[in-house]
C-alpha positions in Angstrom: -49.1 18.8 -74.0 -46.1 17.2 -71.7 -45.1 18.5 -68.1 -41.5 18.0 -67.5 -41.6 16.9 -63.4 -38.1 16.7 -62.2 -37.7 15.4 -58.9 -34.5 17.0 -57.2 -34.2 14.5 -54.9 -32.3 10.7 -55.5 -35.5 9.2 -54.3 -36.9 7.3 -57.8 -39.2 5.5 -55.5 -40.3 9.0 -54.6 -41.1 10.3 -58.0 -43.1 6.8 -59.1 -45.3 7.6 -56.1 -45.8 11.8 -56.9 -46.0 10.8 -60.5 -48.4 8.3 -59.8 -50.9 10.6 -57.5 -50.2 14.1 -60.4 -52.1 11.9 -63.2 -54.9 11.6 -61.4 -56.0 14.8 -61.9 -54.2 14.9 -65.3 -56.3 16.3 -68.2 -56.5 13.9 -71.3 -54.1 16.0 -73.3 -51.4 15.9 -70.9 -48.7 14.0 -70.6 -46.5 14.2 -67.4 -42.7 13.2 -67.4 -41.1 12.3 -64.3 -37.4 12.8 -63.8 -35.0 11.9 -60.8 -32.2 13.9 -59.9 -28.8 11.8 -60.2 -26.9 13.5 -57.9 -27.6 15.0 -54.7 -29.3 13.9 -51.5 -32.5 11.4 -51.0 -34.8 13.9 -49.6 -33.8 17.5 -49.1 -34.2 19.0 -45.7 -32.2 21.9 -45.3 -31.3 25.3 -47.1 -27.9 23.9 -47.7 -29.0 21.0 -50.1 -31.7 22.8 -51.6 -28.6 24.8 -52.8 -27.3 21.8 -54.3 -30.0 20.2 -55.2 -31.1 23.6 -57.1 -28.4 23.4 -59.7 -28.7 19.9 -60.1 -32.3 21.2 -61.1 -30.9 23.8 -64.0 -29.0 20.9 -65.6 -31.9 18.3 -65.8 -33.7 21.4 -67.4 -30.9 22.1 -70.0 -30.9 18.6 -70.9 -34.2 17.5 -70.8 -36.6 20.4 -71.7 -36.4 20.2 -75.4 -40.5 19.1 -76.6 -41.5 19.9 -72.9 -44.6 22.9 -73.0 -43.9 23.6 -69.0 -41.8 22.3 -66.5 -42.6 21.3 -62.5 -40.2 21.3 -59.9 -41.2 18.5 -57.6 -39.7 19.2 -54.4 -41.6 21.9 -51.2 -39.3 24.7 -50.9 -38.3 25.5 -54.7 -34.7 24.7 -55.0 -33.6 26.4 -58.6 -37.0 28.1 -59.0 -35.9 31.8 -59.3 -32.6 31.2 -61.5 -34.6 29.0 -63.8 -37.5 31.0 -64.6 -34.5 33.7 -65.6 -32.5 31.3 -68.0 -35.1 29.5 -69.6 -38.1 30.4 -71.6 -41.2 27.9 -70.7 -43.2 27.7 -68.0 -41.9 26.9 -65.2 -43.8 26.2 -61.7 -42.6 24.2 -58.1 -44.6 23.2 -55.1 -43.9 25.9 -52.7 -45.2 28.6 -54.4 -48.0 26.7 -55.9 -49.5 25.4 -53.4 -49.0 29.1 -51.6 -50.6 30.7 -54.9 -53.5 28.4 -54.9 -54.4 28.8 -50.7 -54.7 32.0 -51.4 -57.6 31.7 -53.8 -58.9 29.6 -51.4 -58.9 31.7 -48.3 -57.6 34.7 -46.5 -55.0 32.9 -44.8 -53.1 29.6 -45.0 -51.0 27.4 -42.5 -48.6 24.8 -43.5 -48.7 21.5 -42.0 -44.9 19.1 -42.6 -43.3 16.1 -41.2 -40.4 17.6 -39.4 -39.1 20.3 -37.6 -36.0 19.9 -40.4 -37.8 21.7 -42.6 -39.6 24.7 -40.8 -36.4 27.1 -41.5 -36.5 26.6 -45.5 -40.0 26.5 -45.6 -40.6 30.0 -43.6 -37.9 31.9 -46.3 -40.4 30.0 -49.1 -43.2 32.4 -47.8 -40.9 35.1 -47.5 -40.2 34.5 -50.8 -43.3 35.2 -52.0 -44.2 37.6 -49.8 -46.8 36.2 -48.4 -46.1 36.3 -44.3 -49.2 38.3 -43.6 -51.3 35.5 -44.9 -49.4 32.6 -43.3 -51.2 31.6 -40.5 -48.1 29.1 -39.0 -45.9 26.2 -39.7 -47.1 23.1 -37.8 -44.8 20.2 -37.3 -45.7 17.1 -34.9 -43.9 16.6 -32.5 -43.1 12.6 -32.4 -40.6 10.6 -34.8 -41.4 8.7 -37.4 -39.2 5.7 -39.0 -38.6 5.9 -42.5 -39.6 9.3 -45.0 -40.9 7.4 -47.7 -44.2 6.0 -45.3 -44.4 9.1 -43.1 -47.7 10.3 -44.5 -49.1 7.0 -43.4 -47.3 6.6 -40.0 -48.3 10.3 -39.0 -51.7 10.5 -40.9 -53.4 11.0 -37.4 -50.9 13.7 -35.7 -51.0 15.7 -39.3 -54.3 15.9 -39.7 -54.7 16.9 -35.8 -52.4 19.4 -36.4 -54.3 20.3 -39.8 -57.5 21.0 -37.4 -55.7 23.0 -34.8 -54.4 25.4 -37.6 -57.9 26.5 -38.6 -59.7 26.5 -34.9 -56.8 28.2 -32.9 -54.6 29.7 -36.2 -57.1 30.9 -38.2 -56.2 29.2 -41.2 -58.6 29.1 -44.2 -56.7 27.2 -45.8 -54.2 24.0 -45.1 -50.8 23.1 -47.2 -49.8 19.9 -46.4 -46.0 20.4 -47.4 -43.6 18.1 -48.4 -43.2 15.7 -51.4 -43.7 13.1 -48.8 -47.0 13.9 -48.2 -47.7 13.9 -52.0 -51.4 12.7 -52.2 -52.1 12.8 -48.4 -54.3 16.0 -49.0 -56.8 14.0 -51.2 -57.6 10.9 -48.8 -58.1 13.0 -45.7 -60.2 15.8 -47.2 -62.9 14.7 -45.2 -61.7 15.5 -42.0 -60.3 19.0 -42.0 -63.4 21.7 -42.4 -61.1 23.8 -44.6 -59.8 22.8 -48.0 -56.6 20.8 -48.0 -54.1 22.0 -51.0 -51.3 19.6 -52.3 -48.3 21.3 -53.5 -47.7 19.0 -56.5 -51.9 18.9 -57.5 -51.5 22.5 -57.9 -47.8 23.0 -59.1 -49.1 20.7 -62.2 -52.4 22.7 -62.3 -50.6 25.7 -62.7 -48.2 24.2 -65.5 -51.1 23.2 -67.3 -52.8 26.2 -67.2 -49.9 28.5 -67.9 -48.6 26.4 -70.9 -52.4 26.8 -72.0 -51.9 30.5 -72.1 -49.1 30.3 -74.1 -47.5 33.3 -72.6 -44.5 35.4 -74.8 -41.2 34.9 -72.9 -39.5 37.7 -71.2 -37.1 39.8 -73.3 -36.9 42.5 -70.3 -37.3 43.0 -67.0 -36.9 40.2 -63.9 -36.5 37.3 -65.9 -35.3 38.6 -69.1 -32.3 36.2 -70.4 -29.2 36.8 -69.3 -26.7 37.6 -72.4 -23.9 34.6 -73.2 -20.6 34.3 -71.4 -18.3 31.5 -70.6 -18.8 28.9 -68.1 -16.4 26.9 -66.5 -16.9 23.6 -64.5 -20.6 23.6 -65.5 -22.6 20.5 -66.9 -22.4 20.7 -70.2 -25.8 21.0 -70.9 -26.5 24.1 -68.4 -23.3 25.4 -69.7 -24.4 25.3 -73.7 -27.0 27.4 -72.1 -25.5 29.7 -70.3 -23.2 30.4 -73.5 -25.8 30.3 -75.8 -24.3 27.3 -77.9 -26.9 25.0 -79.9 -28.4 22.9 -77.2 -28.5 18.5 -77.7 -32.1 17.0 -77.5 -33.0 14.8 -74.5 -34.4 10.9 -75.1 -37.4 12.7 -73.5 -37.7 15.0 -76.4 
């Protein structure tokens, strides 16, 4: 099996180190390909470059999903989630609503716990996304600086997992998100000291790709993510515009 992880961030350094912590929990079988967006922003932070950064995530799909049996997008918050789960026909799963998904087997309520106050906005219309505000138990966010966003699960280790704590004694939470492809692998060296279980978005984003490209399910040919019938597109990559038309699609040198 192979797992298509595009990264929609510019961060390549970023996706060694998510890469890196996903095939840990990798099964045998699996293979996991790691992609890095080549346009766009080093780490997205806003609504705005989610946006961007979400059709930057429909090309690297067009291009690169040939010989891929599920697709992850690696980035909290979803960018291009919706729209590609309605043009293409693996598959597909991204951290937000993973991680979300897999709290909620976990317990009756979840909080989230990130890095910056950047990212509470985008991350709140996430839940609302799914639908899931009556089991959102808060957003947390410490409230001191940090230098550099490729080291901030190290330089706020303490003040995140403080904050992890307070969720679950004065929130309520049953469950902890630690959001943020930052804070990829985070969850798993400091599961010791939160008394609730600790998800990580990517851990269960792959999990879920694995599983659902296990089950083999029949693509939609109707209702919410049926495929939309061909028309022309103009000023689209040409890849995600083959697509769009319905034209004969060029294989990837992942494929």
């Amino acid at each position: 099996m192979r797992i298509l992880m595009i990264n929609p961030n510019t961060s390549a350094g970023m996706t060694e180190k998510m890469a890196a912590s996903a095939r840990r929990a990798l099964a045998p079988d699996v293979e996991l390909v790691p992609l890095t967006a080549e346009e766009g922003v080093p780490y997205i932070a806003s609504r705005g470059e989610a946006q961007v950064a979400g059709t930057t995530t429909l090309d690297l799909i067009a291009r690169h999903k040939a010989g891929m049996d599920a697709i992850v997008i690696g980035a909290y918050g979803d960018p291009g989630l919706i729209p590609a789960r309605e043009l293409f026909d693996l598959p597909i799963t991204a951290m937000a609503e993973a991680a979300m998904l897999t709290a909620c087997m976990l317990g009756p309520r979840f909080a989230i716990v990130t890095f910056s106050h950047a990212l509470t906005a985008w991350y709140e219309d996430s839940v609302a996304l799914s639908r899931l505000e009556a089991r959102c138990a808060g957003i947390l966010v410490p409230d001191v600086p940090f230098r550099s966003v490729d080291n901030v699960q190290h330089e706020l280790e303490d003040e995140l997992v403080a904050l992890a704590c307070r969720a679950v004694h004065e929130n309520k939470a049953d469950a902890v998100i630690l959001a943020g492809a930052p804070l990829t692998g985070l969850a798993a060296r400091v599961a010791d000291r939160v008394p609730v279980p600790l998800v990580d978005p990517l851990d269960a984003a792959v999990g879920q790709a694995t599983l659902l490209a296990r089950l083999n399910p029949r693509p939609a040919s109707a209702g919410r993510f049926a495929r939309p019938g061909a028309k022309p597109a103009r000023g689209v990559p040409p890849a995600l515009a083959a697509w769009i038309e319905h034209r004969p699609q060029v294989q990837s040198a992942h494929s």
